[in-house]
C-alpha positions in Angstrom: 96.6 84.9 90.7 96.8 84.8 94.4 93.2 84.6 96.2 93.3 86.2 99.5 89.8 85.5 100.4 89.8 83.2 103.7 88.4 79.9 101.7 89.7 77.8 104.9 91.8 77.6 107.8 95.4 77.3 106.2 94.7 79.9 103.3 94.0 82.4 105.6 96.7 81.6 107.6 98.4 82.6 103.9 96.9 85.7 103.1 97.8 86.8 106.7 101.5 85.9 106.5 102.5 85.7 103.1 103.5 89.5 102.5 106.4 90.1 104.9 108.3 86.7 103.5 108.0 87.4 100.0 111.3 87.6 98.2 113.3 89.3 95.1 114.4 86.1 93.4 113.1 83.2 92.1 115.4 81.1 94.4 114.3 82.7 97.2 110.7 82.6 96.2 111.0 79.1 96.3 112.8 79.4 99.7 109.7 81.8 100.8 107.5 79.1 100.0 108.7 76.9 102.6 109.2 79.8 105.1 105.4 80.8 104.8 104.7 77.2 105.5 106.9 77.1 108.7 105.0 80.3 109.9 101.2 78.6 108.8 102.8 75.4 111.0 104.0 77.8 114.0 100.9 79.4 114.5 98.8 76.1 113.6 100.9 74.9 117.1 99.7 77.7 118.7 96.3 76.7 118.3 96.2 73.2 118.9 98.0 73.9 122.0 95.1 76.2 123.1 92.3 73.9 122.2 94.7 70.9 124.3 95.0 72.9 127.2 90.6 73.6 126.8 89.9 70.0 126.5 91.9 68.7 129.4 89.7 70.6 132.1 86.6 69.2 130.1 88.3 65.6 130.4 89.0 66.0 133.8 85.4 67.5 134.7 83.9 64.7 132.9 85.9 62.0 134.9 85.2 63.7 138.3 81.7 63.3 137.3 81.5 59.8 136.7 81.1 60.4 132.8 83.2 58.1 130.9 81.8 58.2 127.3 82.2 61.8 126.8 85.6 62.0 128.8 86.8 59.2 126.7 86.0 61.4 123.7 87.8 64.3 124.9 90.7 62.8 126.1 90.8 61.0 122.2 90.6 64.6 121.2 93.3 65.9 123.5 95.8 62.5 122.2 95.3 63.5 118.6 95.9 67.2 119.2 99.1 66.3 121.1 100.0 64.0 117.9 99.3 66.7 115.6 101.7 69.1 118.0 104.2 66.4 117.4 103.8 66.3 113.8 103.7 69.8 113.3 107.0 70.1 115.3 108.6 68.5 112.8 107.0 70.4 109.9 104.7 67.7 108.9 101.1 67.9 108.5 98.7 67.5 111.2 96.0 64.5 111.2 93.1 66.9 112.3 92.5 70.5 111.5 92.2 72.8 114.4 88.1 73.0 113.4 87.3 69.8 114.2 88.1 69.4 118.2 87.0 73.1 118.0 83.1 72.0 116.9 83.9 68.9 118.8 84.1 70.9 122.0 80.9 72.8 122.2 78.5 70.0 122.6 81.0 68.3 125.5 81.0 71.6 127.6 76.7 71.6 126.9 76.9 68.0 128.4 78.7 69.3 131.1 76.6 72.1 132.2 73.5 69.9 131.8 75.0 67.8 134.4 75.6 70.4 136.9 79.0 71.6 136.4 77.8 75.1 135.5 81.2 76.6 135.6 81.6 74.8 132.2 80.0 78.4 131.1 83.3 79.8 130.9 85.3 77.4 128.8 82.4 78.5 126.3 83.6 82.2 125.4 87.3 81.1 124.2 85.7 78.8 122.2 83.1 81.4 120.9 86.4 84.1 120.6 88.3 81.1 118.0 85.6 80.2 116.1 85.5 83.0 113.3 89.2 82.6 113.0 90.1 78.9 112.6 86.8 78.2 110.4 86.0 80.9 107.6 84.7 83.9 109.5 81.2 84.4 108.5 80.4 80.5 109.1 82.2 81.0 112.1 80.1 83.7 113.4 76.8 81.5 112.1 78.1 78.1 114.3 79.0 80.8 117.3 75.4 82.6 117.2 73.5 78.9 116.6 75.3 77.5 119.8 74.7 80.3 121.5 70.6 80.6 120.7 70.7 76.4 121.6 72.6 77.1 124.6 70.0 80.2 125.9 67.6 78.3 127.2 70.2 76.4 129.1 71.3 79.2 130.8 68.1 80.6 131.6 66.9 77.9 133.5 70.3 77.6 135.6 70.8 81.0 136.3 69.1 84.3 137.6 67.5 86.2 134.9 70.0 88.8 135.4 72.6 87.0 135.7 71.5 85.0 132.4 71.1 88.1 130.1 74.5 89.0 130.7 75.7 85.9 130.4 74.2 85.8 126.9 74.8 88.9 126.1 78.6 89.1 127.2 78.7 85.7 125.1 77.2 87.5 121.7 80.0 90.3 122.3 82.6 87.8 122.3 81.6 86.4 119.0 81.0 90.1 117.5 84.4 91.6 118.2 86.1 88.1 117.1 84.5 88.6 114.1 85.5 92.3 113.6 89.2 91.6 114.5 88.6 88.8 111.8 87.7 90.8 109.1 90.2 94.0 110.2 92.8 91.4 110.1 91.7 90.1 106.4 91.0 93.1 104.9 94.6 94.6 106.3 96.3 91.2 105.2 94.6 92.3 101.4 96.3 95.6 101.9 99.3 94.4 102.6 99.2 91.8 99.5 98.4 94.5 97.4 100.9 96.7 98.4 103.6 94.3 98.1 102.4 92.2 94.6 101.5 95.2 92.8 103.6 98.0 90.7 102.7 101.6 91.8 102.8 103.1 89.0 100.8 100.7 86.4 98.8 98.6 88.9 100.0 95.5 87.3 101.3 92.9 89.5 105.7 93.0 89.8 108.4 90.6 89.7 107.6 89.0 93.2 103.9 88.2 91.9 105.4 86.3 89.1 107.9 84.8 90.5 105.7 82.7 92.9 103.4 82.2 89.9 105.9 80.6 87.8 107.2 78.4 90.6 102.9 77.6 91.5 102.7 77.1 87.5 105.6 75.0 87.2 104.1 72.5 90.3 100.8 72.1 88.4 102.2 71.0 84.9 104.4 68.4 87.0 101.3 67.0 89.5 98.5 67.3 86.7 100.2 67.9 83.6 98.3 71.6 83.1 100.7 74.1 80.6 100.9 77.5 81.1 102.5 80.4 78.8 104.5 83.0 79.6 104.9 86.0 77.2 107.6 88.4 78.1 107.5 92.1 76.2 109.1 95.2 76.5 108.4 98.8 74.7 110.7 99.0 71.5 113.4 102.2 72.2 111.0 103.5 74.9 114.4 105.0 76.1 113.6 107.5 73.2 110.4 108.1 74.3 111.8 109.5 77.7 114.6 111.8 76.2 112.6 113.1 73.6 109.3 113.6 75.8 110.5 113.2 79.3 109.9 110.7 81.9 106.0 112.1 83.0 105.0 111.2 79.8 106.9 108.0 79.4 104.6 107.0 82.8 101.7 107.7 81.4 102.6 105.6 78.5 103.2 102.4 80.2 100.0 103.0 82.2 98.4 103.4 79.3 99.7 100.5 77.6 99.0 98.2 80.8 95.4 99.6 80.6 95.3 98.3 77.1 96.8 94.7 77.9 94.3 94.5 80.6 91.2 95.0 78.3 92.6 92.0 76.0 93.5 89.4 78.4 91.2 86.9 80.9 90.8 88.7 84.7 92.5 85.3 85.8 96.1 85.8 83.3 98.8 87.6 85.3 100.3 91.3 83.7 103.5 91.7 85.5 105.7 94.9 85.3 108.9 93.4 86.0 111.0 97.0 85.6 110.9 100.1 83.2 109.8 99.0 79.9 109.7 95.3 80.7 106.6 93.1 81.1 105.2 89.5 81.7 102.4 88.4 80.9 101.6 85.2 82.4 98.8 83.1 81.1 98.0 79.5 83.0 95.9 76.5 81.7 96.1 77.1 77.9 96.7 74.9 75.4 99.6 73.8 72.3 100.4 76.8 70.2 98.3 79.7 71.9 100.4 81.8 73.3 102.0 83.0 69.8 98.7 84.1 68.8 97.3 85.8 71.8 101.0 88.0 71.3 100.6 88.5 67.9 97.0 89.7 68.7 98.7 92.2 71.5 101.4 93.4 69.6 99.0 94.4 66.8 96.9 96.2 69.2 99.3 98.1 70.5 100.3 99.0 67.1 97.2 100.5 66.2 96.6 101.5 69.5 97.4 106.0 70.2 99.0 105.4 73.3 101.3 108.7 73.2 100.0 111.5 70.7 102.1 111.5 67.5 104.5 108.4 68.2 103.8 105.0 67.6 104.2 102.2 70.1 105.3 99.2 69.6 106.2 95.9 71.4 108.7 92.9 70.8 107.8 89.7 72.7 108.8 86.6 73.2 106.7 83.4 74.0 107.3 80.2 75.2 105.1 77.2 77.3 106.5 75.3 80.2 106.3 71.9 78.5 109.7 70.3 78.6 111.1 72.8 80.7 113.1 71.8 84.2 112.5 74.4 86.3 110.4 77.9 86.6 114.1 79.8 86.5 114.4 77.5 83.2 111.4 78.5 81.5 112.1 82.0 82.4 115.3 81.5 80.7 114.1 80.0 78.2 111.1 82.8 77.0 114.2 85.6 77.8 116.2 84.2 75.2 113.0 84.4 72.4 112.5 88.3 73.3 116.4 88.7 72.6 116.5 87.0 69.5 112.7 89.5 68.6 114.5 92.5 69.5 118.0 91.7 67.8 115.5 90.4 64.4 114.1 94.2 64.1 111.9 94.7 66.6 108.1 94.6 66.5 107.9 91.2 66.3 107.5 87.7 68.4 109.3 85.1 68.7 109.3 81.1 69.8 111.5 78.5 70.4 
């Protein structure tokens, strides 16, 4: 399943891009892939040129005052962030991530204030305003209230009391409304996912979802050998079920019948409506030979199951593992073919290669 919880820098980058460059097929999925990565890099180069254009004044400062430990470090700083604006200019991956100069920065600007160059104050609340955004947010907002408590004292002692409250203060809003922008912008980018992964009528993920899951699937089994199964199902004659009791209660069927595939699978196993009566089920790091018997145990619960009053439901299915395959689109293919042969051999059934 896809996590959009801001773990680190470049997966929330992810959960913020990913939904408008999600597309219909699994060729273009893969071509998505690379496109969301284009957009992470683009706005990675937007940040590393911000933090390049904060350290050089802190550089310069530091030489005009004679200080050439600390300038040396920030000129290494600004260096590797231009290297890493090289790299990323040419799609490669940059040798530092934007949190490091970031951290790095806050105890250069302290020595710079402590040595008299109080407008160093001001290079503080950009850095303060980026720190729940490139580093996970609530850390963020610990490092930025931390800095800001050991740099207090600082400012009292330089400045009016006045003066030095609203310094502080001013400083404290920074961080606050960085952090709410963070979190509106998370929890709109977990909308958004939603809205565009999900079916809205069963609340099971859709095609897109498992699209990119197959193709994520496929990349583990080749860089650490990990199967997965994918069981694809549809309703058997469900067409009947709409003429005979119209397509309201055919709705409330399939949602019924999601609700009842949910309740027998893991929370991390992906249920994917892929269109009317069709469904995936997607099931990653199993093992030889489960995937026939965690169909078998499906299709007999929705046997037995009373999903619509006075008709019984069933399922045909067809089950195959992505060992030996070549591709996702292959072992899509492949699984495809075992639910033709179960619905041609009678319906109500699985099948395997």
């Amino acid at each position: 399943m896809i996590d959009v919880s801001p773990l680190n820098f470049k997966r929330s980058l992810r959960n913020a891009l990913v939904g408008d460059l999600v597309t219909p097929t699994t060729h273009e999925a893969h071509e998505s892939s690379s496109a969301i990565n284009r957009q992470i890099n683009s706005t990675q180069l937007y940040i590393l040129i911000l933090l390049t254009s904060l350290l050089t004044p802190i550089a310069i400062s530091f030489l005009n005052l004679d200080l050439f430990l600390p300038a040396a470090v920030a000129l290494g700083l600004g260096g590797t962030l231009l290297f890493d604006i090289y790299r990323l200019t040419f799609a490669r991956n940059p040798v530092l991530s934007p949190a490091v100069p970031l951290l790095m920065a806050f105890p250069l600007i302290l020595i710079l204030i402590s040595n008299g160059y109080d407008h160093g104050i001001f290079l503080l609340y950009p850095l303060l305003a980026a720190l729940p955004g490139v580093i996970r947010t609530n850390l963020g907002v610990l490092m930025g209230l931390f800095c800001l408590l050991a740099l207090s004292p600082m400012i009292y002692l330089r400045y009016e009391q006045v003066i030095a409250i609203i310094i502080v203060v001013s400083m404290g809003q920074t961080l606050l409304v960085s952090w709410w922008l963070m979190n509106l912008v998370n929890c709109r980018g977990i909308e958004h996912v939603k809205l565009i992964m999900r079916d809205p009528l069963t609340q099971a993920y859709n095609r897109r979802h498992l699209e990119l899951e197959l193709l994520s699937a496929h990349n583990r089994l080749l860089n650490s050998g990990k199967l997965s199964t994918l069981i694809l199902f549809d309703v058997d004659n469900f067409k009947k079920v709409n003429d005979k009791l119209g397509h309201p209660e055919g709705d409330a069927a399939l949602r019924e019948l999601v609700k009842l595939i949910k309740s027998k699978i893991r929370r991390t196993d992906s249920l994917c409506r892929l269109g009317g009566d069709e469904f995936a089920l997607l099931i990653t790091d199993s093992v030889d030979n489960i995937g026939p018997r965690i169909a078998e145990k499906l299709r007999e619960a929705v046997s037995s199951a009373s999903i619509i009053s006075d008709y019984q439901v069933t399922i045909s299915a067809g089950v195959c593992d992505n060992k030996g395959t070549k591709s996702a689109m292959h072992w899509f293919q492949k699984t495809d073919e075992c639910l033709y042969r179960a619905k041609r051999g009678g319906r109500n059934r699985i099948e395997v290669p």
